[in-house]
Each structure stands twice: as C-alpha cells, then as structure tokens.
C-alpha positions as MATLAB code, in Angstrom:
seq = 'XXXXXXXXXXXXXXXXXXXXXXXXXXXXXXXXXXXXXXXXXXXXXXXXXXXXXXXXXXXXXXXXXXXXXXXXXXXXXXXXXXXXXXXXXXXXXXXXXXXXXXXXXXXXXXXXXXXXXXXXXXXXXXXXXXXXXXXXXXXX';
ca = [
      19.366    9.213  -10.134;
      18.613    6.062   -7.826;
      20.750    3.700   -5.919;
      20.750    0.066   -7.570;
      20.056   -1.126   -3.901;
      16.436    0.968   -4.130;
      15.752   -1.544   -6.979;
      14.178   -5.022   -7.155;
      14.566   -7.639   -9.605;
      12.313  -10.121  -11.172;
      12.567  -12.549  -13.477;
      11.834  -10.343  -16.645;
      12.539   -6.691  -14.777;
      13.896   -4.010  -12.586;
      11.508   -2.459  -10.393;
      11.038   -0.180   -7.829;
       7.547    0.741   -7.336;
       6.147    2.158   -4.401;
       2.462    2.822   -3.139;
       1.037    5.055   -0.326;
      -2.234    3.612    0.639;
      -4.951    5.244    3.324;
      -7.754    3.279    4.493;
     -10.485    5.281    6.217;
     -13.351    2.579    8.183;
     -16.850    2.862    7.555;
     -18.171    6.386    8.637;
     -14.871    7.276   10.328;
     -15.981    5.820   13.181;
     -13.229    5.691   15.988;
     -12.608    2.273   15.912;
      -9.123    1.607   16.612;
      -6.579    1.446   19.807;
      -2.872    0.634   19.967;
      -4.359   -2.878   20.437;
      -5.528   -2.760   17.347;
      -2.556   -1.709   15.263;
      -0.385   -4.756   16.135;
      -2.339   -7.329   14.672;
      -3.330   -5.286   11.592;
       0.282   -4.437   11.143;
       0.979   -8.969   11.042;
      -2.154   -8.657    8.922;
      -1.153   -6.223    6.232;
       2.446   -7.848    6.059;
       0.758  -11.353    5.690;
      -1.347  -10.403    2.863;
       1.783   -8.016    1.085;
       4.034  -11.547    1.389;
       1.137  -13.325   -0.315;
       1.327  -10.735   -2.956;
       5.435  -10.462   -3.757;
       4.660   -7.049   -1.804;
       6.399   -5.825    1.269;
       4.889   -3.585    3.684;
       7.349   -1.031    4.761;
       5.614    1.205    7.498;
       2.199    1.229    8.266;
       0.408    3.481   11.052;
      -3.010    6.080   11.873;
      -5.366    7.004   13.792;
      -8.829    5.701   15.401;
     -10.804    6.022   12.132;
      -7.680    5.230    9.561;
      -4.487    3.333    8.528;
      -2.052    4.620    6.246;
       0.388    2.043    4.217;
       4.131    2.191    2.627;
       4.191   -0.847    0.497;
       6.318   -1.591   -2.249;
       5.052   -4.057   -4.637;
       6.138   -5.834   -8.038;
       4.685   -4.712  -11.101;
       2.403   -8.295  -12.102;
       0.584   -6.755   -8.872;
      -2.995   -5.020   -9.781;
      -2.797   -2.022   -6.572;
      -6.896   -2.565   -6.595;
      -6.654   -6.255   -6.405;
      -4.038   -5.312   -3.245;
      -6.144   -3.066   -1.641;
      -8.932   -5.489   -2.168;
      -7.203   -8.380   -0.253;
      -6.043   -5.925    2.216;
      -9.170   -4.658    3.355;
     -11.521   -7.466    2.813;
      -8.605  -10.186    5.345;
      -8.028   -7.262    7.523;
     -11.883   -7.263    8.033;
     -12.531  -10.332    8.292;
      -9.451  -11.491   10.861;
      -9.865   -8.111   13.114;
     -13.515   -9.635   13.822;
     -11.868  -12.970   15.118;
      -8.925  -11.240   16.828;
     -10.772   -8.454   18.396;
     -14.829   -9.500   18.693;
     -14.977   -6.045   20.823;
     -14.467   -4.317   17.245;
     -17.881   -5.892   15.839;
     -20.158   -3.948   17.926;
     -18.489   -0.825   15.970;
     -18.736   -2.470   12.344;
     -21.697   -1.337   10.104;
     -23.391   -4.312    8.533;
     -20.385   -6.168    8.651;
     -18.611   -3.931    6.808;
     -14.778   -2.396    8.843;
     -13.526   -0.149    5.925;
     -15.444    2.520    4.232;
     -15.549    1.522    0.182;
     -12.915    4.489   -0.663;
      -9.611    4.810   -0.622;
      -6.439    6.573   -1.392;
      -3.691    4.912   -3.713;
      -0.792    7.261   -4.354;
       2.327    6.281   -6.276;
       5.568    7.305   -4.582;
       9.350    7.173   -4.503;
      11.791    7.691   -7.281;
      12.957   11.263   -8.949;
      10.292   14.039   -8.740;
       8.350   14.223  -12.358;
       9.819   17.364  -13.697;
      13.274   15.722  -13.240;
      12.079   12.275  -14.996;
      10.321   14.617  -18.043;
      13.553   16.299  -18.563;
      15.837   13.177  -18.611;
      13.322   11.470  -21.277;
      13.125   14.589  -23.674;
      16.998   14.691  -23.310;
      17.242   11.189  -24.717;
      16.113   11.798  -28.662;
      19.563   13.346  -28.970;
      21.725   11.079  -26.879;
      20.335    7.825  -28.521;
      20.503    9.268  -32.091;
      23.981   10.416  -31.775;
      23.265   14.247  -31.702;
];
C-alpha cells in the first residue's frame, strides 16, 4: 500500500499524516510579492520545527498561501494553524513594515481557513482493506 520510507516514527507510533493548509489574508487583499514569500517560507518552516512538523512545499498568490506539511499526531492542526498565522503576522510586520499599511486593524490573515487531510491510499481502497480484515484475523 505505502512505502515504509513514507512513514515516521515516534516514540509510541507510526505515522504518516499529511495536511494541505490555505491561508487567505484579511479581505483578499493583494498583499504579497515574491519578496514576501521567502521570509514566510523561513517563517512557516520555523514554526513546523517548533511543532515536530515539517513543511514540505509552500507557495500562492497576492491574497493567499497554500501549505504541504506533514505533522505528528500529538499535533492539534488548529493549534498549528494558530501559531502559523498569528508568528507569520506578527514577524511579516517587522520584516516587511511596507506590508502594515495593507493590514486591517492589525490583523494579516482573514479568520478562515482550509485544513485538508492528504496522502496515503484513496478512501474506497482503505474501506475495502478494513472490511476485508474480519475474515483474515478470524481465520476465515
């Protein structure tokens, strides 16, 4: 099904766990250059590392960032998302004081966003292997 190498291990588990995050900022206003992306790129990372997380890709537009992260499962994705908006915020005011004429009352990222799980076997293919495992375990 998976490679053993697409797995991480922690002290109590094997884990593999994946998250596709989108940040949109506040209004979608067109905030961001290419300027922009490098530092919240070293930003995201930072705050992944401080997590167990690593950031895999990240990229988007003026108005938006998407995120590949993989993370350990002790990790709470709102408590992630959390840290990564509210540091990214806060350090792309020092880094880039251009940016804080475009904020709205302080405020970079709108209060939304998306968190979708990904990698692994599609779910019809995981459904099937679990209801094929009454009879394997039992002997039948």
């Amino acid at each position: 099904m998976t490679n053993a190498s697409d797995f991480r291990t922690g002290r109590h588990c094997v884990f593999g766990m994946h998250v596709h995050l989108v940040f949109v900022t506040k209004y979608r206003r067109h905030v961001f250059g290419e300027e922009h992306f490098g530092s919240l790129r070293e930003v995201f990372a930072a705050v992944c590392r401080d997590f167990g997380a690593t950031l895999i890709e990240m990229n988007g537009g003026d108005d938006h960032v998407h995120l590949l992260v993989e993370y350990p499962p002790k990790v709470a994705v709102s408590a992630l998302v959390n840290s990564l908006k509210g540091v990214s915020s806060r350090l792309a005011k020092k880094r880039h004081p251009e940016l804080v004429r475009r904020y709205w009352k302080g405020a970079l990222w709108a209060p939304s966003y998306l968190a979708a799980s990904c990698g692994g076997a599609p779910l019809e293919i995981i459904r099937r292997y679990i209801e094929q495992q009454r009879g394997e375990s039992h002997g039948r």
